[in-house]
C-alpha positions in Angstrom: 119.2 181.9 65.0 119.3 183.3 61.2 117.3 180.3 59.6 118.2 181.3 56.3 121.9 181.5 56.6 121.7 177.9 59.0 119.4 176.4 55.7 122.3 177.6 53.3 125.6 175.5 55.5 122.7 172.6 56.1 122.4 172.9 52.3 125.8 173.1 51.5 126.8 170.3 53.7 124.0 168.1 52.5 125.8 168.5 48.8 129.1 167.8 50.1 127.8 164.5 51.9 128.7 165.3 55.4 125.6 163.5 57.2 126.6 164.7 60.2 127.1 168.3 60.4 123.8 168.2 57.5 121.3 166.4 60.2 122.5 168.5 63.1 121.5 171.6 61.3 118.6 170.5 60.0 117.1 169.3 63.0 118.3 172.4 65.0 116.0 174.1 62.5 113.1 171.7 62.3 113.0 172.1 66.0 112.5 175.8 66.1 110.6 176.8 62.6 107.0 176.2 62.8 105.1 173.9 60.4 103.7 176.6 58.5 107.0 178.0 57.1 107.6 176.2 53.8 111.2 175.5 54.6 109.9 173.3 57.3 109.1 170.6 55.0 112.2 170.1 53.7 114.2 170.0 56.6 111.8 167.2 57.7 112.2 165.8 54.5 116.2 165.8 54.4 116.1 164.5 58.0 114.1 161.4 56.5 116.2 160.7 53.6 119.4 161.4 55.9 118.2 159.0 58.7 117.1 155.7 55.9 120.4 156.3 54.6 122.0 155.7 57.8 120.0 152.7 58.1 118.3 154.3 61.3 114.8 153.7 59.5 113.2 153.5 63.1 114.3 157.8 64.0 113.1 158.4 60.6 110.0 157.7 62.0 109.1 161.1 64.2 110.5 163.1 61.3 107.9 161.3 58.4 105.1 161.7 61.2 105.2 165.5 61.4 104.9 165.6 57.4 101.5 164.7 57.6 
């Protein structure tokens, strides 16, 4: 997987709203970057922000956990 160019479309379709397709990518890249790689963070972080605005506070959860 090029993490870069799968961070750009999760990007891109984070801007254009599309919760979806955004949360797929940026778990399928928060599952396979390890924590030290700074673009770790915010694909925990989006996950987080995507999941409360879902109203699916409770799978927020995991993804707020591994922040710490």
């Amino acid at each position: 997987m090029d993490w870069e160019e799968t961070l750009i479309r999760a990007r891109q379709q984070f801007a254009e709203g599309n919760v979806e397709e955004s949360e797929r990518l940026y778990s399928e890249l928060a599952n396979v970057m390890p924590a030290s790689d700074r673009r770790y963070a915010e694909c925990l972080e989006r996950l987080v922000f995507l999941k409360k605005r879902t109203g699916s506070y409770e799978q927020a959860l995991p993804y707020s956990a591994r922040l710490i």
